[in-house]
N, C-alpha and C positions, 0 to 999 in steps of 0.2 A: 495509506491513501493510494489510487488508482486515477492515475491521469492518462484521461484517451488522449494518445498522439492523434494532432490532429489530419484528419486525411485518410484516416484509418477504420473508421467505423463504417458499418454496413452502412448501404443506401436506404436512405427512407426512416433509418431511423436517428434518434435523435443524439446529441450530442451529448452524455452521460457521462461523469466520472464517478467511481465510486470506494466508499471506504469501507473497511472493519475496523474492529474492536477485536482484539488479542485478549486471552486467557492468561493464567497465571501457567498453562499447560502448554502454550503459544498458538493453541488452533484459534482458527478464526471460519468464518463466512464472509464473504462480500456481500454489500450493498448498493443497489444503485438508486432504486426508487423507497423498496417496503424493505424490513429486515428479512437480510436471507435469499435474497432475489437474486445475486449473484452478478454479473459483469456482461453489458452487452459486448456483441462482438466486435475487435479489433484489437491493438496493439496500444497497451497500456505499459505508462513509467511508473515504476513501484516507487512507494517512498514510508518508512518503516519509522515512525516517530513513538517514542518508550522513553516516557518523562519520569525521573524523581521525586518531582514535585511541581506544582504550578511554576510557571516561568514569568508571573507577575513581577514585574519590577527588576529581575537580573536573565541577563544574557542566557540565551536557550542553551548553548553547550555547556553553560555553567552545570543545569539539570538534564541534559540528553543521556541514556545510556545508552545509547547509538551513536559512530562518528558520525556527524551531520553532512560529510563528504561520500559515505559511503551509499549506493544503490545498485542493488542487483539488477540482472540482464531486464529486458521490458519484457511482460506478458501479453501473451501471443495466445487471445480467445478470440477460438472460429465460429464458435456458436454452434455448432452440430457434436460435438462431443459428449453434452450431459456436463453432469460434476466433474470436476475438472480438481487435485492435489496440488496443490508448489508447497518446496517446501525451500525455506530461506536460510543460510547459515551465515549468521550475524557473527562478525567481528567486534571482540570484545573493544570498547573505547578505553583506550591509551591513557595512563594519567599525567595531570598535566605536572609540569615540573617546575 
């Protein structure tokens, strides 16, 4: 998930957060409006959610295998670059004891 900090986005245009969908390979696209569309510009909080299983009925860290504490630096799209790479190195989640 991709949340525009707010204050951040060009002027004129609209206030868009956007997500992807990860591979079993970890690449992705972003989405804002249509798949694939990518990320309007401005300074977006990453936040990397990679479940076990549905989290119906028991605590999400119960099924997270992500720590739900962890989030990398914010992305920083200027809108004149094109395609644009990140690439994210995820810390394994700790088992619980």
């Amino acid at each position: 998930m991709f949340r525009l900090v707010k204050g951040t986005g060009a002027e004129g245009l609209p206030y868009r957060p956007g997500t992807a969908a990860f591979g079993t390979d970890g690449e992705f696209t972003a989405t804002s409006f249509k798949d694939g569309d990518g990320l309007l510009p401005g300074t977006y909080q990453v936040r990397v959610i990679c479940l076990s299983a549905p989290p119906a009925g028991v605590p999400l860290d119960s099924v997270s295998l992500v720590p739900l504490d962890w989030a990398p630096e914010d992305l920083v799209v200027k809108g004149d670059e094109g395609e644009i790479s990140v690439e994210y190195d995820i810390p394994p989640k700790k088992p619980k004891r």
